[in-house]
C-alpha positions, -999 to +999 in steps of 0.1 A: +000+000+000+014+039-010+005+067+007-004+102-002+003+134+024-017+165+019+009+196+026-006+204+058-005+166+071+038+163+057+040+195+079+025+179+105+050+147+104+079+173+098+070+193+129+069+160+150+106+148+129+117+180+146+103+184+176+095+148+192+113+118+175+092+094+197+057+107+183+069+099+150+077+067+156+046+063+167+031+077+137+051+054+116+037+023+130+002+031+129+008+035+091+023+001+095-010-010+107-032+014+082-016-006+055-026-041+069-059-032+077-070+004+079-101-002+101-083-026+130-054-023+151-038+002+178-050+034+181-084+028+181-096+031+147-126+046+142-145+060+109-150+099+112-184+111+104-203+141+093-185+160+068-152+139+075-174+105+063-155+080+047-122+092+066-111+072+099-085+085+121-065+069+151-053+082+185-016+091+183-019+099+225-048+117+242-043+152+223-033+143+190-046+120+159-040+108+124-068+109+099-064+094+068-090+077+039-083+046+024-087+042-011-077+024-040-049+009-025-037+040-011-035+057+022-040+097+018-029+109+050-047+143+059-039+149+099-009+137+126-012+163+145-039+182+170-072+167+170-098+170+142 
């Protein structure tokens, strides 16, 4: 599976490459597990709804999340940082 960042999203994972090594790892294994199987796994996947429906997003820690959409055999990440 590929994925696809939206600018804000790369300068989300930039800002945490900079600023807090150990939240990008984290990042980088919940991509791990989008990959697998974007609806189970750590993080609590859940789909988002309202205007973000078709989007899910899992819980990097208590403040901050990743949204992304599968599709197509792609992962387009939107969010790693703040909460939705």
């Amino acid at each position: 599976m590929k994925y696809a960042w939206t600018d804000d999203a790369w300068d989300d994972y930039r800002y945490w490459q900079q600023h807090d090594p150990k939240k990008t790892e984290e990042i980088n294994t919940l991509l791990e597990e989008c990959s697998r199987d974007p609806f189970k796994g750590t993080g609590k996947p859940e789909p988002l709804k309202g205007n973000l429906t078709g989007y899910c997003s899992r819980r990097i820690d208590k403040e901050h999340r990743l949204v992304y959409l599968p599709e197509d055999g792609c992962i387009y990440i939107v969010q790693c940082r703040f909460h939705y």
